[in-house]
Backbone as CSV, one residue per row, in Angstrom:
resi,resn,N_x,N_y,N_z,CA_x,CA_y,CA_z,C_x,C_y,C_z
1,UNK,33.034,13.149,-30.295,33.664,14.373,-29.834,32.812,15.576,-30.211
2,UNK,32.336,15.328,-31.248,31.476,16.673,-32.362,30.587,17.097,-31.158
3,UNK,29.605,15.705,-30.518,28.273,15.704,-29.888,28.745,16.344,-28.334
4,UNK,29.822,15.705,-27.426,30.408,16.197,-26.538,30.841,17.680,-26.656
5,UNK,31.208,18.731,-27.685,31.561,20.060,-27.606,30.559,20.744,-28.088
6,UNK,29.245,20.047,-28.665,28.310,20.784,-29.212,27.471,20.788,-27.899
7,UNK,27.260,19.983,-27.200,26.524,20.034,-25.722,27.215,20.841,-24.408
8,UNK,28.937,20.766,-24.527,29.512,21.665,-23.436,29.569,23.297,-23.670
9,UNK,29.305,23.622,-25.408,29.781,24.673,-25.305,28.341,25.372,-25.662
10,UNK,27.100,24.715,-25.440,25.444,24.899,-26.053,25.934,26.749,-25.270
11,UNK,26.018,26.486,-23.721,25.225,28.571,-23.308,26.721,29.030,-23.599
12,UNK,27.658,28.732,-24.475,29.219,29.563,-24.372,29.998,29.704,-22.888
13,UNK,29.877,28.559,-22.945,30.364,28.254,-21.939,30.386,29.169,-20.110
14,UNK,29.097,30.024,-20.018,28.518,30.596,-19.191,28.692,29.791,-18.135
15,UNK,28.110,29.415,-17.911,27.710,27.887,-16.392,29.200,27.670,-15.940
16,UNK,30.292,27.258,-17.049,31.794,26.543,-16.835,32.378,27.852,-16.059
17,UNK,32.045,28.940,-15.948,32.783,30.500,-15.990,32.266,31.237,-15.060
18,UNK,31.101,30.555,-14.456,30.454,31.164,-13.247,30.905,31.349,-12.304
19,UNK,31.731,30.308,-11.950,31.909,29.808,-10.475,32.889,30.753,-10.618
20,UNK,33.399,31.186,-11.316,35.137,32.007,-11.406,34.980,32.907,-10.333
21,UNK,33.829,34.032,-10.912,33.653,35.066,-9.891,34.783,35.981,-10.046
22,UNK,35.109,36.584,-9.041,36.519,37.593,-9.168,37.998,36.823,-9.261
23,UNK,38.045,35.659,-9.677,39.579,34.960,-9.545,39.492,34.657,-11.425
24,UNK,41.059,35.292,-11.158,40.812,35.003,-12.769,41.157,33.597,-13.432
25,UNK,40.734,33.379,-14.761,41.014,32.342,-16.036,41.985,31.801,-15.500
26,UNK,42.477,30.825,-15.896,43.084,30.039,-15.920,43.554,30.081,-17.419
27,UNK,45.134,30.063,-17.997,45.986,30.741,-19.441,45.067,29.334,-20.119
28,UNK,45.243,28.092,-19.593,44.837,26.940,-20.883,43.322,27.247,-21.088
29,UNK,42.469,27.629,-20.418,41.109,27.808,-20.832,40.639,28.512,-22.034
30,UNK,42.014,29.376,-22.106,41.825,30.813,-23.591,41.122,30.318,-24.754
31,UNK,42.012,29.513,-24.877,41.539,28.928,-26.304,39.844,28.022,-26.425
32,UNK,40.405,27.402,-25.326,38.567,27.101,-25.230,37.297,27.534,-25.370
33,UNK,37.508,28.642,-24.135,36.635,29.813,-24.496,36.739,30.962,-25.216
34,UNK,37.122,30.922,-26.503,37.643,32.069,-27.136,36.421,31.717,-27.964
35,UNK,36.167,30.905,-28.844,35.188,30.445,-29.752,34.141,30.848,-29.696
36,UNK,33.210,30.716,-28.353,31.906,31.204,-28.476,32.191,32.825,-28.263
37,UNK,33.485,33.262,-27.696,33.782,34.871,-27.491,33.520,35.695,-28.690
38,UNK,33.943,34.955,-29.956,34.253,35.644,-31.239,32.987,36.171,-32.251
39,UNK,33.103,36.812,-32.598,31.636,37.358,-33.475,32.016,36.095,-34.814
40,UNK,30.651,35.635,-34.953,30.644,34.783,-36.595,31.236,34.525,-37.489
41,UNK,31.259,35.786,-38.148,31.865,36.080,-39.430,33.309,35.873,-38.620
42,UNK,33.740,36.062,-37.910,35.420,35.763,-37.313,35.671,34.483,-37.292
43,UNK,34.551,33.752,-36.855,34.910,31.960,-36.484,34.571,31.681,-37.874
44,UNK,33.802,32.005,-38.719,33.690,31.953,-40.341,35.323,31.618,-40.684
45,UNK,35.488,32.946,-40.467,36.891,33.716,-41.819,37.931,32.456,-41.025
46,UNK,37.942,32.299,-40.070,39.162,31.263,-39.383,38.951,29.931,-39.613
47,UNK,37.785,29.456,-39.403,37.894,27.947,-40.213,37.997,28.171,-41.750
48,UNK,37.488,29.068,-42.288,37.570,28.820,-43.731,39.436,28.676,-43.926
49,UNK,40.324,29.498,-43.448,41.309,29.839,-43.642,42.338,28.960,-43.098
50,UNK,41.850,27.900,-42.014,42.094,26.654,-41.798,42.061,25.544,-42.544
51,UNK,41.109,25.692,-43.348,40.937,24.476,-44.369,41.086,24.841,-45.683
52,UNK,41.324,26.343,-46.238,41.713,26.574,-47.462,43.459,26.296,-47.322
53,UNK,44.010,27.024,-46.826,45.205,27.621,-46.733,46.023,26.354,-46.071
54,UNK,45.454,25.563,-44.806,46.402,25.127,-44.113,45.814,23.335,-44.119
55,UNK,44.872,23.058,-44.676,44.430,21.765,-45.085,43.840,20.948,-43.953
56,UNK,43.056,21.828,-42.984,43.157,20.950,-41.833,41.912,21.012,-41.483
57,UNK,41.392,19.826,-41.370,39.485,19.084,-41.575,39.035,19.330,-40.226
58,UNK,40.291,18.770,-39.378,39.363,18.940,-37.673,39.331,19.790,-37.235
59,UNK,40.099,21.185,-37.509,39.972,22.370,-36.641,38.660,22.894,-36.948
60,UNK,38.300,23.201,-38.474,37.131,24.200,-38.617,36.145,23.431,-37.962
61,UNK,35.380,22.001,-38.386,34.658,21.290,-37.576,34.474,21.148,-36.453
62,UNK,35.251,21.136,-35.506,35.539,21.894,-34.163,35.109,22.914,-33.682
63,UNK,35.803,23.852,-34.629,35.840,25.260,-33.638,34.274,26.331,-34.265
64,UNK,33.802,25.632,-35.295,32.443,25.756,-35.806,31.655,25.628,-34.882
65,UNK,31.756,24.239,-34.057,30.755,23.842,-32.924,30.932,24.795,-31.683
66,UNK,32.051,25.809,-31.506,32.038,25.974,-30.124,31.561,27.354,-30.190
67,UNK,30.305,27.778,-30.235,29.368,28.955,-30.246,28.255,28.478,-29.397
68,UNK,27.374,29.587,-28.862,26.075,29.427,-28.055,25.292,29.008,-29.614
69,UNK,24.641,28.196,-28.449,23.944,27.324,-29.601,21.697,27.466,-29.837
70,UNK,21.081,27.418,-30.391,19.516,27.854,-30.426,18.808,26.796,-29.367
71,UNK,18.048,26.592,-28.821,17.417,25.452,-27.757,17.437,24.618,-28.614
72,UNK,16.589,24.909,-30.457,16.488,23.520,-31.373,17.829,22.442,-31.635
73,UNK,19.467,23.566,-31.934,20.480,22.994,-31.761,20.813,21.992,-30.441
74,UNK,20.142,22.910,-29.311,20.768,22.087,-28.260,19.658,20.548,-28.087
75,UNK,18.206,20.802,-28.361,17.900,19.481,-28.303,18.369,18.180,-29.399
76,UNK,18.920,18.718,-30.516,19.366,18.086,-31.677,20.938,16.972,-30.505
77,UNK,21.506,18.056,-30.211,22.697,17.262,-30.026,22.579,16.491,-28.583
78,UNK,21.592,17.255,-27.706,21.080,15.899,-26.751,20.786,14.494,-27.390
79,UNK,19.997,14.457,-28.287,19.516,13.261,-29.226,20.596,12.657,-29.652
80,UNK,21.358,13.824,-30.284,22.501,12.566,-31.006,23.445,12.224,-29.372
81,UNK,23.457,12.870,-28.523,24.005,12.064,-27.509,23.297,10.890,-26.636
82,UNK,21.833,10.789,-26.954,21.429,9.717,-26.619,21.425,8.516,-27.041
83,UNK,21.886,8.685,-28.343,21.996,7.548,-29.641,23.370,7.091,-29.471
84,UNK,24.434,7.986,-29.162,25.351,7.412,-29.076,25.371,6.465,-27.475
85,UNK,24.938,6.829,-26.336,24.976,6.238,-25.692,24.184,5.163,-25.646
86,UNK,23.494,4.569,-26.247,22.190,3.715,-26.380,23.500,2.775,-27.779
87,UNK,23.775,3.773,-28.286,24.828,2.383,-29.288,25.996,1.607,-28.547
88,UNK,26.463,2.713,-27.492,27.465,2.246,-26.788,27.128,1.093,-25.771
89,UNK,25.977,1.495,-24.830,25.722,-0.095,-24.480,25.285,-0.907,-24.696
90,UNK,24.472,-0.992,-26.212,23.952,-2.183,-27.019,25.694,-2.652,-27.636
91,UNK,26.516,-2.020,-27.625,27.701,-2.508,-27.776,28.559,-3.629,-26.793
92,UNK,28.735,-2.847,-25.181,29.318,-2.954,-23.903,28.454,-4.218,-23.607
93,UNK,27.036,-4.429,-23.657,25.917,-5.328,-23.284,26.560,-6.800,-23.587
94,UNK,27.171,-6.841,-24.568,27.443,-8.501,-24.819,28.605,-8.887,-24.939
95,UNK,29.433,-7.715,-23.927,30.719,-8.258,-23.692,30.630,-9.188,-22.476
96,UNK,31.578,-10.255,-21.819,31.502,-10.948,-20.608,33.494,-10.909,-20.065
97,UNK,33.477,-11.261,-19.321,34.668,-11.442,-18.807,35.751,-12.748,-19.746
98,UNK,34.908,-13.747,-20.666,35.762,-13.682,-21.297,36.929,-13.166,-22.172
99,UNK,35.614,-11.924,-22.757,36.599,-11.076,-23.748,37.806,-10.507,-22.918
100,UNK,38.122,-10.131,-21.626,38.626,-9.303,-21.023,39.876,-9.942,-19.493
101,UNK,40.461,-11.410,-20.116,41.137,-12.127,-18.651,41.760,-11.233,-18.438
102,UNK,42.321,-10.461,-18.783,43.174,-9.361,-17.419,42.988,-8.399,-16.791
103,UNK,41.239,-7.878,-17.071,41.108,-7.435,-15.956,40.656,-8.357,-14.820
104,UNK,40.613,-9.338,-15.001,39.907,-10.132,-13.823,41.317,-10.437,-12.520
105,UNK,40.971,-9.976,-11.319,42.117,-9.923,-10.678,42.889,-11.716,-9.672
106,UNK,44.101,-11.419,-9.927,44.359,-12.909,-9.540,43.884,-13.132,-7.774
107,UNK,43.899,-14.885,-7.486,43.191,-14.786,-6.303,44.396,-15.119,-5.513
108,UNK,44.103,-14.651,-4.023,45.509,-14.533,-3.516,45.218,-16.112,-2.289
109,UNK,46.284,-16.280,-1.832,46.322,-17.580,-0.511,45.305,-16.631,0.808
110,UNK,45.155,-17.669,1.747,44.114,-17.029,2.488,45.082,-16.035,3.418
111,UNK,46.433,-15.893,3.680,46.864,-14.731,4.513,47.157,-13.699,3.712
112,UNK,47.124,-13.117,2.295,47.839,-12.697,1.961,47.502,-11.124,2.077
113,UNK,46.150,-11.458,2.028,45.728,-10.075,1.747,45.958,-9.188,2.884
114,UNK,45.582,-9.857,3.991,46.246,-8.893,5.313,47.488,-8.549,5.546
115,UNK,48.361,-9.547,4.860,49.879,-9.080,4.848,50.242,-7.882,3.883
116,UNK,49.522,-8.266,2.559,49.828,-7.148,1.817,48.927,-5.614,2.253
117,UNK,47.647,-5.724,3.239,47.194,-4.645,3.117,48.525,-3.835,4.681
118,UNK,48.275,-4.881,5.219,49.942,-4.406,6.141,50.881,-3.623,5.786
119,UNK,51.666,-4.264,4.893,52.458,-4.090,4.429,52.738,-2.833,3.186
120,UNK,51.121,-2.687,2.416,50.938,-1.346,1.883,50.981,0.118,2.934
121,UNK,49.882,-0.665,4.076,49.967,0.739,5.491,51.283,1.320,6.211
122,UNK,52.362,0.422,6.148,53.754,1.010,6.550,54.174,1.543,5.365
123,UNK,53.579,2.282,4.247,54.879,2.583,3.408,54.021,4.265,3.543
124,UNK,52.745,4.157,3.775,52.037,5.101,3.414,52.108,6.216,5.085
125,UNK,52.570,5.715,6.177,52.834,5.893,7.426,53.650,7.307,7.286
């Protein structure tokens, strides 16, 4: 998650905010983009005051990451997103359809499928 908000929010979220143009925000976005909005010492004083006062590990860690970030930051967290994806399919790589009988889909008699795709098209009519 760290590597995913440290890469979406690298230009402050510029690029995500472009397309807006003259139509405004959208209310759930606020909080999103409020982070890179805030001067430092503000996203400072608020995680600190998150994790002194109110005991809570994931917000400051979070909302730490969501600032414009230096090119060196942003190639850092490309990397760690390449590592994670390079772990993920040295992971995914040696799974087979054993591990997984239900997604494998059951096989139907030889009319069935035309009946059922039939029979899906009249409901959707």
């Amino acid at each position: 998650m760290e590597v995913f908000l440290g890469l979406a929010s690298s230009d402050g979220y510029k690029k995500m905010l472009s397309h807006l143009d003259s139509d405004p925000m959208e209310d759930s976005l606020f909080l999103v983009t409020l982070g890179p909005r805030l001067l430092s010492f503000v996203r400072k004083l608020a995680c600190w005051i998150a994790k002194t006062f109110l005991g809570d590990s994931l917000f400051p860690r979070f909302f730490s990451l969501a600032r414009e970030k230096s090119v060196l930051e942003f190639t850092d967290f490309t990397d760690q997103r390449n590592k994670v994806a390079a772990a993920w399919y040295e992971q995914i790589s040696v799974l087979t359809f054993r591990d997984f009988p239900l997604l494998i889909p059951p096989r139907y008699g030889t009319n069935t499928v035309s009946m059922k795709s039939s029979h899906l098209c009249s409901h959707f009519q």
